[in-house]
N, C-alpha and C positions, 0 to 999 in steps of 0.2 A: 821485405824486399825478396824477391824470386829471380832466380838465374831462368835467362832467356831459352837455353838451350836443355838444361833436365827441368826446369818450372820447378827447383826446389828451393824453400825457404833458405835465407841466411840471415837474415836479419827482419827486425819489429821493432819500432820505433811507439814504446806504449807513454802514460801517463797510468803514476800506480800509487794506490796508498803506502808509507815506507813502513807499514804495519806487515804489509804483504811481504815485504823483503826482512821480518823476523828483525825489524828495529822499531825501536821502543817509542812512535809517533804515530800520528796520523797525517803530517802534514803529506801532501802530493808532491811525487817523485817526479819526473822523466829518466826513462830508461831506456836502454837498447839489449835485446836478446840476439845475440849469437852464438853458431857454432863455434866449439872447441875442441882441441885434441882432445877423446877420452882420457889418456894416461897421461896429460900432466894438465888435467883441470884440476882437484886436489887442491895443486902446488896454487893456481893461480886465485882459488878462491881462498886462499889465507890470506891474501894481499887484500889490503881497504878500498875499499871499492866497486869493489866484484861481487856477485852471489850466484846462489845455486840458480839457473835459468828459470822464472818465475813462470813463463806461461808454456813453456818449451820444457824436453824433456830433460830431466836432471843430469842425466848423464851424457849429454852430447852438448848441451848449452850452458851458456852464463849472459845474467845479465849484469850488465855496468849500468851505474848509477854516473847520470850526466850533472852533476852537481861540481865539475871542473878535480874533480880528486884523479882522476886519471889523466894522464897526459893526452892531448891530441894526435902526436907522435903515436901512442898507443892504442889508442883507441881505431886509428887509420888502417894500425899493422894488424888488431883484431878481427877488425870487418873483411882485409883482405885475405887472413884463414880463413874467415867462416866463406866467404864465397868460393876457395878453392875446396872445400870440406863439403858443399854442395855439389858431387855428382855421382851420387849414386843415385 
């Protein structure tokens, strides 16, 4: 997904092997890559669910694993940082 007005990414909506995401399968994931605060991604990639942004850069992204482990609640309030994290 791309903001209308800077044309910058905030979101990708992939299908990924969960090998790629440094778990011990091969079975296919669905994912979603978002911006994140740099200084408190850290914190959020401790929590189950989250990883280091797989196709995006590590330090600006994470991606969540759509496998229901995150809340929708959260996942909503995710997208709507990275869209606001989209304007430079």
């Amino acid at each position: 997904w791309r903001r209308k007005d800077t044309a910058k990414w905030y979101g990708a909506i992939l299908t990924v092997s969960k090998s790629k995401l440094a778990l011990e399968s091969s079975d296919i994931a669905e994912v979603i890559d978002l911006r994140y605060y740099p200084n408190k991604l850290e914190k959020l990639l401790s929590e189950s669910g989250y990883y280091p942004g797989w196709h995006m850069n590590k330090k600006n992204w994470c991606t969540v694993i759509l496998d229901g482990s995150v809340p929708d609640e959260k996942l909503f309030e995710l997208i709507d940082i990275s869209y606001k994290l989209a304007v430079k």
